[in-house]
DRENVO-116936 format. One record per residue (C-alpha): x, y, z; residue number from 1; residue in three letters. Coordinates in nm, 3 decimals, m for minus. Example, Ala and Ser with C-alpha at 12.3 -4.5 7.8 and 13.67 -1.06 7.14 Angstrom:
// residues 2
(markol (1.230,m0.450,0.780),1,"ALA")
(markol (1.367,m0.106,0.714),2,"SER")
// end
This chain:
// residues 61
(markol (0.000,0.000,0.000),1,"UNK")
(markol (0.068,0.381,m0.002),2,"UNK")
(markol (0.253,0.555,0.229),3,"UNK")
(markol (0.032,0.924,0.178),4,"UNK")
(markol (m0.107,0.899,0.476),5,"UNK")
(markol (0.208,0.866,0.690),6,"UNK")
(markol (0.384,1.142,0.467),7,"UNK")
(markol (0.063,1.350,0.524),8,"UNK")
(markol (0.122,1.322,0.911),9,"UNK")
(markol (0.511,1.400,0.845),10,"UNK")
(markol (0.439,1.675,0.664),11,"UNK")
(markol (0.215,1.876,0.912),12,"UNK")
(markol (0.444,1.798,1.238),13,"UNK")
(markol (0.735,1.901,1.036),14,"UNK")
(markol (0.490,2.191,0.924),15,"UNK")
(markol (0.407,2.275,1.307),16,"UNK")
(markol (0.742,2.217,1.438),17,"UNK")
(markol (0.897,2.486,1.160),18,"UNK")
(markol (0.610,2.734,1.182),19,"UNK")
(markol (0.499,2.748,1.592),20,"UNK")
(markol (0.659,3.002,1.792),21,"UNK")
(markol (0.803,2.762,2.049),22,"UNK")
(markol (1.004,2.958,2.320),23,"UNK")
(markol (1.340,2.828,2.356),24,"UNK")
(markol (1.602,2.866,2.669),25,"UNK")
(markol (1.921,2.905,2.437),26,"UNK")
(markol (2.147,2.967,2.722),27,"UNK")
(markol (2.059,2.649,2.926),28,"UNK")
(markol (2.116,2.448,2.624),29,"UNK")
(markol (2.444,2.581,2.557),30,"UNK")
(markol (2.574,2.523,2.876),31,"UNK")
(markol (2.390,2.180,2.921),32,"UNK")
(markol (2.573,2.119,2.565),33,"UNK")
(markol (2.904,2.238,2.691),34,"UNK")
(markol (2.893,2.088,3.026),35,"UNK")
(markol (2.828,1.736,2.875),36,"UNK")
(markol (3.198,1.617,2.860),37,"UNK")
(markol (3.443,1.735,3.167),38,"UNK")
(markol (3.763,1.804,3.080),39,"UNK")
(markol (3.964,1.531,3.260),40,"UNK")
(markol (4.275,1.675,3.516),41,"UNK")
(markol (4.589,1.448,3.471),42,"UNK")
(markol (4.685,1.407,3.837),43,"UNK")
(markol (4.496,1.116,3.862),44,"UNK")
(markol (4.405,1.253,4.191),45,"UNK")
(markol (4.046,1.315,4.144),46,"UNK")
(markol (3.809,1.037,4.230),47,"UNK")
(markol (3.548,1.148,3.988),48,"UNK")
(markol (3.652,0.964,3.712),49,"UNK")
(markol (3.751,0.692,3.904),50,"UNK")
(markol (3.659,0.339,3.745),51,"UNK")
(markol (3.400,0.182,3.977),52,"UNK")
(markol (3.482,m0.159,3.827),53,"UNK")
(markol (3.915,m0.136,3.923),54,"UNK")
(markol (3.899,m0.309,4.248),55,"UNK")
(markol (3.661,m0.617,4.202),56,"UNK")
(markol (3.762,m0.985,4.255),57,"UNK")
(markol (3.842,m1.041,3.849),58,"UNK")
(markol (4.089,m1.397,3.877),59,"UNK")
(markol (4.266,m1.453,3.583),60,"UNK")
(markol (4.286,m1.809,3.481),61,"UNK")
// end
């Protein structure tokens, strides 16, 4: 069968989503955006990044 009824659906949420006037926060995006990946220290001091798995009871063979 057709697809003219899914493209017809498409088409108008693409249509709504281009024409609304949806109110955006820029500002907390960009720093949600820029916050995403930490810059890791090299010290190796920091416990943040620590690996949770480093200390289990892994025998090797």
């Amino acid at each position: 069968m057709g697809r003219g009824r899914s493209k017809a659906k498409q088409t108008k949420v693409a249509r709504d989503l281009k024409y609304s006037n949806q109110e955006m926060d820029l500002e907390s995006l960009a720093k949600e955006l820029h916050d995403q990946a930490p810059v890791k220290k090299g010290d190796g001091d920091d416990d943040t990044y620590a690996d949770p798995y480093a200390n289990d009871n892994y025998n090797p063979r």
